[in-house]
C-alpha positions as a Markdown table, in Angstrom:
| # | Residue | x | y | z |
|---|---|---|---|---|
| 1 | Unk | 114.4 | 54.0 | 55.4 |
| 2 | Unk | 110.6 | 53.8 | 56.0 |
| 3 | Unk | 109.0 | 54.3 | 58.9 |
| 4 | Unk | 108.2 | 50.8 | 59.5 |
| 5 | Unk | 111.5 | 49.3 | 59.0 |
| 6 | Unk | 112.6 | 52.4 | 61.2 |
| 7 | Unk | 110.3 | 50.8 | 64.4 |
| 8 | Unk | 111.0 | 47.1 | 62.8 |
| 9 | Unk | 115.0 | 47.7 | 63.6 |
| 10 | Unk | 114.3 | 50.0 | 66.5 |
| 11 | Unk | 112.4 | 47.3 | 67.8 |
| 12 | Unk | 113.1 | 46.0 | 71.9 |
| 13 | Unk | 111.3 | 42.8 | 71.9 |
| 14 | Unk | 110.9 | 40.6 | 69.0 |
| 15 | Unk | 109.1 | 37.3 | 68.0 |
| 16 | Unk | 110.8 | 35.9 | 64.9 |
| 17 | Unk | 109.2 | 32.9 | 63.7 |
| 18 | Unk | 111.2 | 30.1 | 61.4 |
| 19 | Unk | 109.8 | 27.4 | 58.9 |
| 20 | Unk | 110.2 | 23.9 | 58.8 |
| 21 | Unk | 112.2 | 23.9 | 55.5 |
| 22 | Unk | 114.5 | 26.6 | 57.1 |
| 23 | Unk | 115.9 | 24.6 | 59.4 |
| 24 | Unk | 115.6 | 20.6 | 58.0 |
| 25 | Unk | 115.9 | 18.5 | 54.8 |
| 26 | Unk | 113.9 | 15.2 | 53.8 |
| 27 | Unk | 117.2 | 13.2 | 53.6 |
| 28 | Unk | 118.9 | 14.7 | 57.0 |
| 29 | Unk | 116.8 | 16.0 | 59.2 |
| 30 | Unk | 117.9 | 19.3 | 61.3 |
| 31 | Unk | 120.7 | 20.9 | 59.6 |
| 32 | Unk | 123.1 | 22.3 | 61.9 |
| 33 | Unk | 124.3 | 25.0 | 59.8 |
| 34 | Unk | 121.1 | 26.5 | 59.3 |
| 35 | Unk | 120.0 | 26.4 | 62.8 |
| 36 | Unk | 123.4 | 27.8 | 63.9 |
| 37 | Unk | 123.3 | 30.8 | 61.5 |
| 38 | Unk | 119.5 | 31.2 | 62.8 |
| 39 | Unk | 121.0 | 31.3 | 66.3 |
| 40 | Unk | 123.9 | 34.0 | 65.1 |
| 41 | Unk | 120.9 | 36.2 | 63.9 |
| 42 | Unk | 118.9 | 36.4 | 67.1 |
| 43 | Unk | 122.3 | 36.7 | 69.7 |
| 44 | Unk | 123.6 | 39.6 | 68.0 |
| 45 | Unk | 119.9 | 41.3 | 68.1 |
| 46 | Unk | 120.2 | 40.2 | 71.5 |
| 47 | Unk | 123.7 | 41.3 | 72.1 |
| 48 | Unk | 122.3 | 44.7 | 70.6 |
| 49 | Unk | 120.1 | 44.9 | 73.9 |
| 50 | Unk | 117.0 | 43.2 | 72.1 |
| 51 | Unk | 114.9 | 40.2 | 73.6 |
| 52 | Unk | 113.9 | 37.6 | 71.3 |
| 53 | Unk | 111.5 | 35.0 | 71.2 |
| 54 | Unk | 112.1 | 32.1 | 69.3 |
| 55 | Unk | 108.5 | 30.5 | 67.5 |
| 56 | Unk | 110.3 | 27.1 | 65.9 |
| 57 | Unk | 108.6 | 24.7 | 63.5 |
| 58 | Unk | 110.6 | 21.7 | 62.6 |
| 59 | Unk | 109.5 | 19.5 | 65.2 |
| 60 | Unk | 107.7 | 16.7 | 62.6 |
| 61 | Unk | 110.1 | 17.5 | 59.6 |
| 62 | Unk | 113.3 | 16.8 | 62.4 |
| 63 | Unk | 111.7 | 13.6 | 63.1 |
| 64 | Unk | 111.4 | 12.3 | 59.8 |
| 65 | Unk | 114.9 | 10.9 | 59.2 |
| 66 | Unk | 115.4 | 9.4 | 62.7 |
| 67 | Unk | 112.2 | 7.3 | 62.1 |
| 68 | Unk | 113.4 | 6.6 | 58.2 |
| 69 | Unk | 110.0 | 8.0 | 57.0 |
| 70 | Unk | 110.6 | 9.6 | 53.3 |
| 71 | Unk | 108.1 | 11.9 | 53.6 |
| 72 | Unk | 106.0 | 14.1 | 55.8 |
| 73 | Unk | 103.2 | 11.4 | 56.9 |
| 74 | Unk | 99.2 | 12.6 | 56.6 |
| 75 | Unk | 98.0 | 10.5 | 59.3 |
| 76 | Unk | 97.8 | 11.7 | 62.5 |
| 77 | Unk | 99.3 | 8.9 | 64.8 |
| 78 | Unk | 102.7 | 9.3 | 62.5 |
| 79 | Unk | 102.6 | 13.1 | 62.5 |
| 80 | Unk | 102.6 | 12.6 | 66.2 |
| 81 | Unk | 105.2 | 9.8 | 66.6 |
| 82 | Unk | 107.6 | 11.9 | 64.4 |
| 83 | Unk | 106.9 | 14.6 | 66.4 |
| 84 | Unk | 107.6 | 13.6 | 69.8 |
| 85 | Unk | 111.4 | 12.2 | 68.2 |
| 86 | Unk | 111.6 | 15.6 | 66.4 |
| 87 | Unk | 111.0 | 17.7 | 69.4 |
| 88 | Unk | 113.6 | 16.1 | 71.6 |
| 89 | Unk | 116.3 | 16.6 | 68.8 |
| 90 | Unk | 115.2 | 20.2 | 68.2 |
| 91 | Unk | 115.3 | 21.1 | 71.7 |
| 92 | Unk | 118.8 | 19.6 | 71.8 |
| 93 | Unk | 120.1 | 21.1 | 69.0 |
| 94 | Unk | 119.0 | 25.2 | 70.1 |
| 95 | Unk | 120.0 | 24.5 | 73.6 |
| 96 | Unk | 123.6 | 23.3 | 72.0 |
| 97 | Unk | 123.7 | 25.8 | 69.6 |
| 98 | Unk | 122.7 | 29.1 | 72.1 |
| 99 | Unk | 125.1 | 27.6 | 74.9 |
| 100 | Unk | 128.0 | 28.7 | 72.3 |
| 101 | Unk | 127.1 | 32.2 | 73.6 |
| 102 | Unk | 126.5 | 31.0 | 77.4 |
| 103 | Unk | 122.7 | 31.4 | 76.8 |
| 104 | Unk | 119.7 | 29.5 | 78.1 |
| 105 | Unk | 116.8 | 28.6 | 76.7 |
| 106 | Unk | 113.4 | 28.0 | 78.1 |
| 107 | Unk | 111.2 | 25.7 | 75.7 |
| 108 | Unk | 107.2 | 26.4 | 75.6 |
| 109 | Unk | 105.0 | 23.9 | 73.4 |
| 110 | Unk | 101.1 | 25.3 | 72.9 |
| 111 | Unk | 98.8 | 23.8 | 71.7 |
| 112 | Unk | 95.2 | 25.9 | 70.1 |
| 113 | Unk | 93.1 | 25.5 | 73.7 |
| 114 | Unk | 95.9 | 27.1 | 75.2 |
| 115 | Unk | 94.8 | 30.3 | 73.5 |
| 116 | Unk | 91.1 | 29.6 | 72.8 |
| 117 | Unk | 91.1 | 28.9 | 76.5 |
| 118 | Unk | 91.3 | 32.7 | 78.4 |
| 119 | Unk | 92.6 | 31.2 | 81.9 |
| 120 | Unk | 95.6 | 29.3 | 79.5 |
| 121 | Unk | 95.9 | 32.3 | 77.4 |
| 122 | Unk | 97.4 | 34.6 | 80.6 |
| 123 | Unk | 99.0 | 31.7 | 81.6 |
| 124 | Unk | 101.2 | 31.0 | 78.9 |
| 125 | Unk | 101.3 | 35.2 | 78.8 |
| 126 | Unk | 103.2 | 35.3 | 82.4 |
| 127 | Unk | 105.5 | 32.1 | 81.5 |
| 128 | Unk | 106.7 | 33.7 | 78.5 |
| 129 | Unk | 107.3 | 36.8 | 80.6 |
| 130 | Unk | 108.9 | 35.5 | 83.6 |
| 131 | Unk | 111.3 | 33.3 | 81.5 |
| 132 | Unk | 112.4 | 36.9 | 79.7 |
| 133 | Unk | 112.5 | 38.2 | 83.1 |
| 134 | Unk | 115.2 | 35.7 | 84.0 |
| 135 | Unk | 117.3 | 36.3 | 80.6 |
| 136 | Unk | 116.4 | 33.2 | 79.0 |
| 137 | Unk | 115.5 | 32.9 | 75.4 |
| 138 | Unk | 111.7 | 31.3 | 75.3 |
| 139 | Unk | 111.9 | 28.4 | 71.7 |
| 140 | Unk | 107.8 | 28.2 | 71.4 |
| 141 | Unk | 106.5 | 25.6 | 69.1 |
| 142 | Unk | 102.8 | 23.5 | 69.2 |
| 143 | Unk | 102.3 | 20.9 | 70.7 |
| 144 | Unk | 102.4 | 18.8 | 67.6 |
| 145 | Unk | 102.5 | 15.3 | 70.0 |
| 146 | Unk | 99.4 | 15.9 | 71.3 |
| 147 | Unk | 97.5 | 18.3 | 68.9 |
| 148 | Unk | 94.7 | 16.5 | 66.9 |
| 149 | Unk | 93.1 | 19.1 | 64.4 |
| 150 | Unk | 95.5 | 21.8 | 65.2 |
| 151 | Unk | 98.3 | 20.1 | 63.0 |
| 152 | Unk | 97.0 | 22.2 | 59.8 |
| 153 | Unk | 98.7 | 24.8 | 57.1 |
| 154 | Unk | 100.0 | 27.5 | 58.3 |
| 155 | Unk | 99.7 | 27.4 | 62.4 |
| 156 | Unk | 102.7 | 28.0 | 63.4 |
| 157 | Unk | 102.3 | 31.6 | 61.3 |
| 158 | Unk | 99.3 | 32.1 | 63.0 |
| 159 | Unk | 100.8 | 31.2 | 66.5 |
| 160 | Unk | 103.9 | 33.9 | 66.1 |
| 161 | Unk | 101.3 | 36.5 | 65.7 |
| 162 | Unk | 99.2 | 35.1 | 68.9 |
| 163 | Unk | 102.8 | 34.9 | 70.6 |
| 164 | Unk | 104.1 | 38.2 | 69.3 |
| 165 | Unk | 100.8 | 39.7 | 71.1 |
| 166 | Unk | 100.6 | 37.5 | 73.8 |
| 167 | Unk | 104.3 | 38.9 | 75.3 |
| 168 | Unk | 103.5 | 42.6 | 74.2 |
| 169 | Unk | 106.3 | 42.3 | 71.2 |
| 170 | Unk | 107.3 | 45.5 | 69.6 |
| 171 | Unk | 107.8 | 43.5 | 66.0 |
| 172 | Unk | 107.3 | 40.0 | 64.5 |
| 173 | Unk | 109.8 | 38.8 | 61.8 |
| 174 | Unk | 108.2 | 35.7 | 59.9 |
| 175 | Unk | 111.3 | 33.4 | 58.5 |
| 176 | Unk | 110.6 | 31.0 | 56.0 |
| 177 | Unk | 113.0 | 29.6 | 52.5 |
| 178 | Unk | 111.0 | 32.8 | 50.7 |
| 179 | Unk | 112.9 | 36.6 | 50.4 |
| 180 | Unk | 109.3 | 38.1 | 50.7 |
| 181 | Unk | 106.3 | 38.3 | 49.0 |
| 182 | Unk | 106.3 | 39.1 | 45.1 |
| 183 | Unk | 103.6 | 40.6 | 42.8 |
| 184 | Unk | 103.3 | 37.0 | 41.1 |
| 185 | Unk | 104.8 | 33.2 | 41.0 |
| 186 | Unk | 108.4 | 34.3 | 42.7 |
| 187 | Unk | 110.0 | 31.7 | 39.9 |
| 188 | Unk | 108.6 | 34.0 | 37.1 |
| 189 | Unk | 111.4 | 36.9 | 36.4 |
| 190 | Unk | 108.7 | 39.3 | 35.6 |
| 191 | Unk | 107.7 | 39.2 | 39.2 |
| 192 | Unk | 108.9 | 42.2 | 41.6 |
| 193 | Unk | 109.4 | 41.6 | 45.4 |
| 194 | Unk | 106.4 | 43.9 | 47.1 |
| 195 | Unk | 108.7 | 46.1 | 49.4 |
| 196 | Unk | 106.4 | 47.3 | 51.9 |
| 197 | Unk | 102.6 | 47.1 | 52.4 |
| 198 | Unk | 101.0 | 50.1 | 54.0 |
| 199 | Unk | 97.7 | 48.1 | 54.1 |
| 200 | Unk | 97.1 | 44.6 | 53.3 |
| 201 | Unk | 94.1 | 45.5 | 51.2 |
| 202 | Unk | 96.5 | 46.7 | 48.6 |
| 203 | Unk | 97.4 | 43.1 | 48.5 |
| 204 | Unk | 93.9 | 41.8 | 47.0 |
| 205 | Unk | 95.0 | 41.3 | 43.3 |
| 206 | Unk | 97.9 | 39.1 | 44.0 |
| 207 | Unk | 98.3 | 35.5 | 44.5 |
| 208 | Unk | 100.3 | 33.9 | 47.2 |
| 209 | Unk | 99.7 | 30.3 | 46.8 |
| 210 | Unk | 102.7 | 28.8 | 45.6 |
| 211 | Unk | 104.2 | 25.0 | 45.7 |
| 212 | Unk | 105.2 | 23.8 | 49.5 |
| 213 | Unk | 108.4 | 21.9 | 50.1 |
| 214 | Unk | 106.8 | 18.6 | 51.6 |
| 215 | Unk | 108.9 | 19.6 | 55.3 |
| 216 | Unk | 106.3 | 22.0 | 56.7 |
| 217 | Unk | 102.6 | 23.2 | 56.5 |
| 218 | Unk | 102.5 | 26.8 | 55.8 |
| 219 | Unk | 102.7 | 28.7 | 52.7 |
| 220 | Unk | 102.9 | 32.5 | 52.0 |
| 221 | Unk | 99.1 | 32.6 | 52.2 |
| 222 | Unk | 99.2 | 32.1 | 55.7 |
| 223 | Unk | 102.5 | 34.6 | 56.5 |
| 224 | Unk | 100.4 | 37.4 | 54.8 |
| 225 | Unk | 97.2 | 36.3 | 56.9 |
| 226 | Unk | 99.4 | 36.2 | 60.1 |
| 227 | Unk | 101.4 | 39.0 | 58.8 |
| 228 | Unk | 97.6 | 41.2 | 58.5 |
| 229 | Unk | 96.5 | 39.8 | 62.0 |
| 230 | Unk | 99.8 | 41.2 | 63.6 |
| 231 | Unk | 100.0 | 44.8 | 62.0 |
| 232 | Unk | 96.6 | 45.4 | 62.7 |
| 233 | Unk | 96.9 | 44.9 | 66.0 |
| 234 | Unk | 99.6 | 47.4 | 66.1 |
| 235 | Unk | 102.4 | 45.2 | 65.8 |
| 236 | Unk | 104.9 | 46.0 | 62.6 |
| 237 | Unk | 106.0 | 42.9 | 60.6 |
| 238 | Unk | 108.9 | 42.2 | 58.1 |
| 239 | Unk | 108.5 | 38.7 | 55.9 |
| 240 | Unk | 112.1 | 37.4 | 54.9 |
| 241 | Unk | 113.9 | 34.3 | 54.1 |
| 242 | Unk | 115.9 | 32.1 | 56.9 |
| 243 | Unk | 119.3 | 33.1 | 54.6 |
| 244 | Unk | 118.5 | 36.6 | 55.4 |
| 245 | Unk | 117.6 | 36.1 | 59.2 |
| 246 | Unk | 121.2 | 38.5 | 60.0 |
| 247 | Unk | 119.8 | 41.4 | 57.5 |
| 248 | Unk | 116.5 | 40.9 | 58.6 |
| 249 | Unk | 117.4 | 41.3 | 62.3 |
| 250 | Unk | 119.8 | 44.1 | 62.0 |
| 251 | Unk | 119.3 | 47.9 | 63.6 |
| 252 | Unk | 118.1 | 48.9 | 60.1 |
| 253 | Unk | 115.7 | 46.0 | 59.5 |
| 254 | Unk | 117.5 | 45.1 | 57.1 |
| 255 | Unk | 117.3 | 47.6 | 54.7 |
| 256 | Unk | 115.0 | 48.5 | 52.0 |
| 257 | Unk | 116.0 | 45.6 | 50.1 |
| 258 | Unk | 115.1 | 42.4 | 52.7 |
| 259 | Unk | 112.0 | 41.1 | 52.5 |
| 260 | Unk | 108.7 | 42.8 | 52.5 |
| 261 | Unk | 107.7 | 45.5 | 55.9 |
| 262 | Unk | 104.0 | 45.4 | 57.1 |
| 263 | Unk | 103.3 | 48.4 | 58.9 |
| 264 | Unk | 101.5 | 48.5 | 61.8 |
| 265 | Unk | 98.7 | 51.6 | 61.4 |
| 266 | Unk | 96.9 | 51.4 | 64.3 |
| 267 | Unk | 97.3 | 51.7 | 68.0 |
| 268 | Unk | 98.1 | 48.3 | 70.3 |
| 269 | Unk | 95.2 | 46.0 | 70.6 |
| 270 | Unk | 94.1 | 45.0 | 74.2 |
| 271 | Unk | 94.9 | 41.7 | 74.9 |
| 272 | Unk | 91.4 | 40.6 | 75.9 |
| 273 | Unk | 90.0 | 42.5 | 72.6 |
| 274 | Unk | 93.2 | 40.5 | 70.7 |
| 275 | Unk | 92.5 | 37.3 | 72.2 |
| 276 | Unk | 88.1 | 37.9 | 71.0 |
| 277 | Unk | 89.4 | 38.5 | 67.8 |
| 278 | Unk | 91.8 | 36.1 | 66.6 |
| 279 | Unk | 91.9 | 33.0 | 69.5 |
| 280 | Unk | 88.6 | 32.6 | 71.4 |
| 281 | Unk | 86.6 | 29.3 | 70.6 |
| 282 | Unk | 83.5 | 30.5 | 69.6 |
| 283 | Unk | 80.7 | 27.9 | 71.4 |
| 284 | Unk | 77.4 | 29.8 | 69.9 |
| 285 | Unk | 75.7 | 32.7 | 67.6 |
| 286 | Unk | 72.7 | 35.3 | 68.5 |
| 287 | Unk | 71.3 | 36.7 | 65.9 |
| 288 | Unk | 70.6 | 40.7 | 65.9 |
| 289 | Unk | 68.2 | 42.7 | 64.4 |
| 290 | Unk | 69.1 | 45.9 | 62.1 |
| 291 | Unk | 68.5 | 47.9 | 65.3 |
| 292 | Unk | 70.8 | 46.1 | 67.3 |
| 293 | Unk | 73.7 | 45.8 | 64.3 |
| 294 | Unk | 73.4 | 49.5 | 64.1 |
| 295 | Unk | 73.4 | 50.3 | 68.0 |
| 296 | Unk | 76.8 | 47.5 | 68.1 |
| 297 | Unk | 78.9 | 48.8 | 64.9 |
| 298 | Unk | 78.6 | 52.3 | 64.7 |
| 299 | Unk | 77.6 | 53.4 | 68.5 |
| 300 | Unk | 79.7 | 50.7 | 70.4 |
| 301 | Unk | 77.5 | 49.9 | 72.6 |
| 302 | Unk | 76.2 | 46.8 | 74.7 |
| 303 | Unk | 73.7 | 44.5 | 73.4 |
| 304 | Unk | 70.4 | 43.9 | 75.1 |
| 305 | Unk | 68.0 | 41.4 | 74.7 |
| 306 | Unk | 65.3 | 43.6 | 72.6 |
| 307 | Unk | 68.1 | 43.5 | 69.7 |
| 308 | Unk | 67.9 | 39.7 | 69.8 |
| 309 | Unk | 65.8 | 37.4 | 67.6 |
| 310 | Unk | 68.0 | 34.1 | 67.7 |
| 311 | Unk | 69.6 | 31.9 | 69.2 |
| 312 | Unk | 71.8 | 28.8 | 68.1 |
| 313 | Unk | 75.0 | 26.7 | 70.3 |
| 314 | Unk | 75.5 | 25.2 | 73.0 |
| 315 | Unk | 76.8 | 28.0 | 75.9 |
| 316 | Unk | 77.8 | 29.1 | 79.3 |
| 317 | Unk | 77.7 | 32.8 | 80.8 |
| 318 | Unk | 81.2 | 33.5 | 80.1 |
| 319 | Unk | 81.5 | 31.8 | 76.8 |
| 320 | Unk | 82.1 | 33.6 | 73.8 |
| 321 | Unk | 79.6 | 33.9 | 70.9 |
| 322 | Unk | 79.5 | 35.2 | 67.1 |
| 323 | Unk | 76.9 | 38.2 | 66.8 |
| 324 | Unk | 75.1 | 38.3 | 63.5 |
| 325 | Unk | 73.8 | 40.6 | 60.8 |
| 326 | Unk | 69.9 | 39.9 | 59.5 |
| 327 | Unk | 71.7 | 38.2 | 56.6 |
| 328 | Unk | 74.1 | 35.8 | 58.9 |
| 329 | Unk | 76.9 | 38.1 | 58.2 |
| 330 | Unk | 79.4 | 38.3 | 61.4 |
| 331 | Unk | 80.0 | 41.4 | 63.1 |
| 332 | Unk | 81.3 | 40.9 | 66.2 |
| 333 | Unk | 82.4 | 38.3 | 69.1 |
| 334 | Unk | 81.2 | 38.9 | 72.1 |
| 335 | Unk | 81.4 | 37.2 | 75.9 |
| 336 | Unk | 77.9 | 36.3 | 76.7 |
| 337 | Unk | 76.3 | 36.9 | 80.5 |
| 338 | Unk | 74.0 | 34.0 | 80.5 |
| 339 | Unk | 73.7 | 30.1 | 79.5 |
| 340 | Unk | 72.3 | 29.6 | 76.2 |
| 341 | Unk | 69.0 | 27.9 | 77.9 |
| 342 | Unk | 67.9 | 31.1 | 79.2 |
| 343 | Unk | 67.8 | 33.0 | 76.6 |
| 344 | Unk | 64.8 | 32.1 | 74.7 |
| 345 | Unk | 62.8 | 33.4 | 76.9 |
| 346 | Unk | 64.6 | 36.9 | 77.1 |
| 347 | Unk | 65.6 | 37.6 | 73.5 |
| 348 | Unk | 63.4 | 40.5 | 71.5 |
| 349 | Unk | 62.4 | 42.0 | 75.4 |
| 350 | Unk | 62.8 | 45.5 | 76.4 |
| 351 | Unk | 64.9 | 45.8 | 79.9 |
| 352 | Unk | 61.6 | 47.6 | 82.0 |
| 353 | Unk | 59.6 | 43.8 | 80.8 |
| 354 | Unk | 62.5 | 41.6 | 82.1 |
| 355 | Unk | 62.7 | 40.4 | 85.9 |
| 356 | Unk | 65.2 | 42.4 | 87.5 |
| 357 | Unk | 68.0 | 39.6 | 87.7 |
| 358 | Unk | 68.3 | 39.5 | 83.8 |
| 359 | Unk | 68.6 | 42.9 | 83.1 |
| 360 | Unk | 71.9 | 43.2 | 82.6 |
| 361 | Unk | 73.2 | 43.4 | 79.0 |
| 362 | Unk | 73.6 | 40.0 | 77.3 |
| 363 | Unk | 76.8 | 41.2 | 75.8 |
| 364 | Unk | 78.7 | 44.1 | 77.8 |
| 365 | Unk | 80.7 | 46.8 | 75.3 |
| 366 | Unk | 83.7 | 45.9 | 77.3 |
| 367 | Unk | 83.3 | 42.2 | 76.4 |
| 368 | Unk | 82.5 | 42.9 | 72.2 |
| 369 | Unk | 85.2 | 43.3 | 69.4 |
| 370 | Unk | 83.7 | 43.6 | 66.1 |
| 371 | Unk | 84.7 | 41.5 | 63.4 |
């Protein structure tokens, strides 16, 4: 067994996250056996002495049927009207299914500004913790009743990861109606299931776009993004089918033949660096000068004003801004210590010329992640 599957089935806390099509059909909505063996799967991790987190699509797809709608609707006001049936029934059907064990659930709907938003993000970070506190299972889905752009491909891949971080998870296991990712079109014979990815650089000459199934939004593109946004931060990932949710949740992680294991190579990311990188709102961009690129990459440090030569956005101190290259290249996120209004009468000063209130750094080395 590799290393990674080793930590993946060794693993305390976990965030498994299932599709859409996992759990529902066009012509029947939920199906219960699906959802039931789902449930199965993450009690006996749990009976094991694991906590589980539960990220559930299937909120839009489960109200498809009840509204007799054939299809998943584009426009927004349907997405939103099937939602807020499908939601109800979803609920209904876990809390039904996990009380066949005597568990609880607690359910959690997020939406995108409750992790672009800092003062949300910790939030949402102590309710998911309190509710493992008190034994209950947390079922996290968005918001999809009252979410406006953030109904898009692939956010509910992108919102385990955020979650997975968010309660300090020791693995994320990303469920969906495919056995892993494969080394071409997974209907092609000649393609191989990749086993394990050490990096996901080695993935760069394969293709992961692949039909949908008209339920949900995501597609393998966005398990391997959210499977790459995870591992780097420290967090080991296995990508598997729903069928194979009891394999895939096993001690042994199922073995070197479920699904494909993303290992984790470095150490835990900080949740304020994690939440800079992958969920702050960015409100505005300075633009750096080689000097200040240079003095930000490779020697960590703050940024000052004398490194600035641009300004563009509309920001608050406290906001989070891009920080870019000569060439408008991206190379870090930063939290900014002043409005955007004052600084164009700051930017490409040395400290000594500035009046003593704004010599402070305009981007602290505590407050930067590059990028």
């Amino acid at each position: 067994m590799s290393t990674t599957r080793a930590a993946l089935g060794a693993a305390r806390r976990v965030v498994v996250k299932v599709g859409s099509s996992s759990l529902t059909s066009l012509s029947g909505g939920l199906d219960p056996d699906r959802l039931d063996a789902l449930v199965d799967a993450l009690m006996t991790r749990r009976g094991a002495g694991g906590q589980v987190v539960l990220v559930s699509s299937g909120a839009i797809a489960a109200g498809l049927a009840p509204l007799q709608l054939r299809r998943r609707p584009r426009d927004l006001a349907t997405q939103q009207a099937a939602a807020s049936v499908g939601q109800l029934l979803l609920a209904h059907a876990y809390s039904a299914s996990f009380a066949r064990y005597g568990q609880g659930i607690g359910q959690v709907l997020l939406t995108a500004d409750d992790m672009i938003r800092r003062s949300n993000y910790r939030n949402a970070q102590r309710t998911l913790e309190r509710l493992l506190q008190l034994g209950s299972v947390p079922v996290v889905n968005e918001n999809d009743t009252v979410a406006t752009a953030e109904i898009r491909v692939g956010d509910n891949d992108r919102l385990a990861a955020l979650v997975a971080h968010i309660v300090g998870a020791d693995a994320l296991v990303l469920l969906s109606d495919v056995d892993g990712l494969y080394d071409g079109d997974p209907r092609d014979p000649g393609s191989a299931l990749v086993t394990e990815v050490d990096d996901p650089a080695e993935l760069a000459g394969i293709s992961v776009t692949r039909p949908g199934s008209g339920l949900g939004t995501g597609g393998m593109g966005t398990k391997v993004t959210a499977a790459a946004m995870a591992s780097a931060a420290g967090i080991p990932v296995l990508l598997a089918s729903a069928e194979q949710a009891a394999g895939a949740l096993d001690g042994g992680a199922g073995g070197p033949g479920v699904g494909t294991a993303f290992r984790a190579p470095g150490t835990r990311m900080s949740a304020r660096r994690f939440w800079l990188r992958h969920a702050a709102d960015v409100r505005g961009a300075l633009d750096l000068d080689d000097g200040a690129v240079e003095a930000v990459r490779k020697r960590r440090r703050s940024l000052l004003a004398a490194g600035v030569h641009g300004v563009s956005g509309e920001f608050v101190a406290g906001d989070v801004v891009e920080l870019l290259a000569p060439h408008g290249r991206a190379i870090a996120r930063g939290v900014v210590s002043y409005d955007a209004g004052e600084l164009p009468a700051m930017i490409g000063r040395r400290t000594r010329e500035l009046p003593p209130e704004q010599r402070r750094e305009l981007v602290h080395a505590d407050d930067l992640v590059l990028v």
